[in-house]
N, C-alpha and C positions, 0 to 999 in steps of 0.2 A: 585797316585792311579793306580796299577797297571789293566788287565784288570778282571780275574777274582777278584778281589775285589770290582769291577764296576758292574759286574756281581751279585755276594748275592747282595749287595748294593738293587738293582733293583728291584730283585727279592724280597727283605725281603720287599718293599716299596711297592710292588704290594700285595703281602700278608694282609699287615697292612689295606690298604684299604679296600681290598676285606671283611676283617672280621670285620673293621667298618660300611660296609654298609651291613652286614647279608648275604652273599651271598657266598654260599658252592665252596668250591676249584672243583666240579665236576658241577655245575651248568652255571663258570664261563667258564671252559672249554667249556664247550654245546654250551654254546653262541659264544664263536670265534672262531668257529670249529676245537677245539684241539683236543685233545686222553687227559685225566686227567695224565696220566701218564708223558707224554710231561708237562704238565702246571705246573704240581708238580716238573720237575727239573728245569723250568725254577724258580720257586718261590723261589728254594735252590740255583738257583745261579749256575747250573750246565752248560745250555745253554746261548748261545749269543742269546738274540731274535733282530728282525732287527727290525729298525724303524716303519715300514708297522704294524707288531705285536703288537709291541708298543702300537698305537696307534687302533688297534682293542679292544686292552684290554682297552685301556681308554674308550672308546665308548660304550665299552659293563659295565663299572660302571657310567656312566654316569658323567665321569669328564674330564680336560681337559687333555692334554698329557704332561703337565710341572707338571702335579702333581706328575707323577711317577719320572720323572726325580732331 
């Protein structure tokens, strides 16, 4: 797996959650103090987020960090 396909991988994984737990692409942003603009390419897989991110975003749906992984 190359990296951008590690990349969407990630992102579509964060997505899926986010919208199984009811929780707006602009709300989630709020919470890990992104720009939605930012969150939304990370969700498409456009950006590397770093570990650090990773693991804001897990914390802010209240799940553990291997779920996104």
């Amino acid at each position: 797996m190359d990296k951008k396909e590690l990349q969407k991988k990630i992102g579509a994984k964060i997505k899926q959650i986010r919208i199984s737990k009811g929780i707006s692409q602009q709300d989630l942003a709020a919470l890990c103090n992104m720009e939605k603009s930012n969150f939304s390419r990370l969700e498409a897989g456009g950006t590397n987020p770093t570990i650090h991110t990773l693991y804001i975003i897990a914390q802010n749906m209240s799940i553990e960090l291997g779920e996104i992984l």
